[in-house]
C-alpha positions as CSV (number, residue, x, y, z in Angstrom):
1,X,108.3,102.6,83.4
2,X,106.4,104.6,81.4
3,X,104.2,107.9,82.2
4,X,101.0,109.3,80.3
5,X,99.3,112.4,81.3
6,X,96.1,113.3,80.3
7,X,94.1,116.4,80.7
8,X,91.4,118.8,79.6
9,X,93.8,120.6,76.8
10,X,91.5,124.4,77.0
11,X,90.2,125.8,80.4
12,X,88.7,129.1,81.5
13,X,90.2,131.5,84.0
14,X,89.2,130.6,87.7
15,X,88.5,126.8,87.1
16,X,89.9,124.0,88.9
17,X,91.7,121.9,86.7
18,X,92.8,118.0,86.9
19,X,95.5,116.3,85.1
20,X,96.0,112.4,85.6
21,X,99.3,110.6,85.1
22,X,99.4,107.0,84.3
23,X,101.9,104.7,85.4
24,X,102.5,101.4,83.3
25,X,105.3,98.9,83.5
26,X,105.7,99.8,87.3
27,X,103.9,101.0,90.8
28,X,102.9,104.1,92.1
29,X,104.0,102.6,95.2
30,X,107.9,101.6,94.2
31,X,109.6,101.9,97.5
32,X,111.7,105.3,97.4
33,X,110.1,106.3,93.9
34,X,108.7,109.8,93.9
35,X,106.0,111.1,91.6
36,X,106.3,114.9,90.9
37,X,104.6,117.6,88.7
38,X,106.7,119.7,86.7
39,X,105.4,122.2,83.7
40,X,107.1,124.5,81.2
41,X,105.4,128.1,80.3
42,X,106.5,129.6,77.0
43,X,109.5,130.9,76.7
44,X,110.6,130.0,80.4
45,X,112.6,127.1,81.8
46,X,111.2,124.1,84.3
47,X,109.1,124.4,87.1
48,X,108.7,122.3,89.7
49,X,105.4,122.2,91.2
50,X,104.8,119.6,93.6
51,X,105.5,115.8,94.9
52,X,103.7,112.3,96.3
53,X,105.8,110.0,97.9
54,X,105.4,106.8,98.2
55,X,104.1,106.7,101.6
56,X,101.6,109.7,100.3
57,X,103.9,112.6,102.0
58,X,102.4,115.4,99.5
59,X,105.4,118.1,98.8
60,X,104.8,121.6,96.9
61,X,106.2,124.3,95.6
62,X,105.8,127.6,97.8
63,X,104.7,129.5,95.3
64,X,101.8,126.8,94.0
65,X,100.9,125.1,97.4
66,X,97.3,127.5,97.9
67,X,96.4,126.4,95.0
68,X,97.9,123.0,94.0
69,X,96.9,119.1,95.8
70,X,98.4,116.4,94.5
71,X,96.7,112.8,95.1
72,X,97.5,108.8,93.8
73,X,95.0,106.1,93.6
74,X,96.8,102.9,94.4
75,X,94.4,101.0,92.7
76,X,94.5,102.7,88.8
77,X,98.1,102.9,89.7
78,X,97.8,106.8,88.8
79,X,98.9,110.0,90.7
80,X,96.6,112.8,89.9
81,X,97.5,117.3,90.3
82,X,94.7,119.3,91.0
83,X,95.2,122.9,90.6
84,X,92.8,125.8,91.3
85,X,91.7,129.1,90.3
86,X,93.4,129.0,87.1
87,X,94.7,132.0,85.2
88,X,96.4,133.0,81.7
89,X,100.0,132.6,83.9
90,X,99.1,128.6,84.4
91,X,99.2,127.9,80.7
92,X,102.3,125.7,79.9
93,X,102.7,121.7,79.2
94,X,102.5,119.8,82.2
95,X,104.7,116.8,83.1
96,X,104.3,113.7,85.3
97,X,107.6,112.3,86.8
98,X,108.7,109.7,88.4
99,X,111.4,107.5,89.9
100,X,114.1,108.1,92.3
101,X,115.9,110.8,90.9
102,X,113.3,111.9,88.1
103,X,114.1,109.2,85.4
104,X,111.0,108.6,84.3
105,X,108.9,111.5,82.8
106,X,105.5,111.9,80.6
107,X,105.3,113.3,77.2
108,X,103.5,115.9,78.8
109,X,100.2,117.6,78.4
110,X,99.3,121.2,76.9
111,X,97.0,122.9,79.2
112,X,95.7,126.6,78.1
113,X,94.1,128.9,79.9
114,X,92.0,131.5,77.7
115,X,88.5,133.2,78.3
């Protein structure tokens, strides 16, 4: 299974931003797989932010869940994090991950935040 995010690289503060992971060589809808968002801010360790299942049970960080939706479209086998309202404190390199215990993970995708 391979993962392959993609996203808009450089955003302004208070935008909404997208970033699409693509699944090839399996199914976004693997029974008991689970396809999560995790990032990595400089100089600070992993954060989970958030979770689809593959019934589409949505899961989310506490701290992120105002401001964070996470969707999949069966049919582009993809599974797609939305986050709003964007600030300096959201730039890190985003991950897509999946399987059933996080075996599978993107190479990730740089997103910066900067007026």
């Amino acid at each position: 299974v391979q993962l392959e995010e993609a996203g808009p690289g450089l955003v302004k503060p208070s935008q909404t931003v997208s970033i699409t992971c693509t699944v090839s060589g399996g199914s976004v809808t693997t029974t008991n797989y689970a396809w999560d968002w995790i990032r990595q801010s400089p100089g600070k360790g992993l954060e989970w932010m958030g979770a689809i299942s593959t019934r589409s049970i949505t899961y989310y960080s506490p701290s992120l869940k105002s401001r964070t939706s996470i969707a999949r479209d069966t049919s582009k086998n993809q599974f797609t994090l939305q986050l709003s309202s964007v600030t300096p404190e959201d730039t890190a390199v985003y991950y897509c991950v999946g399987g059933v215990a996080y075996e599978y993970w993107g190479q990730g995708t740089q997103l910066t935040v900067s007026s």
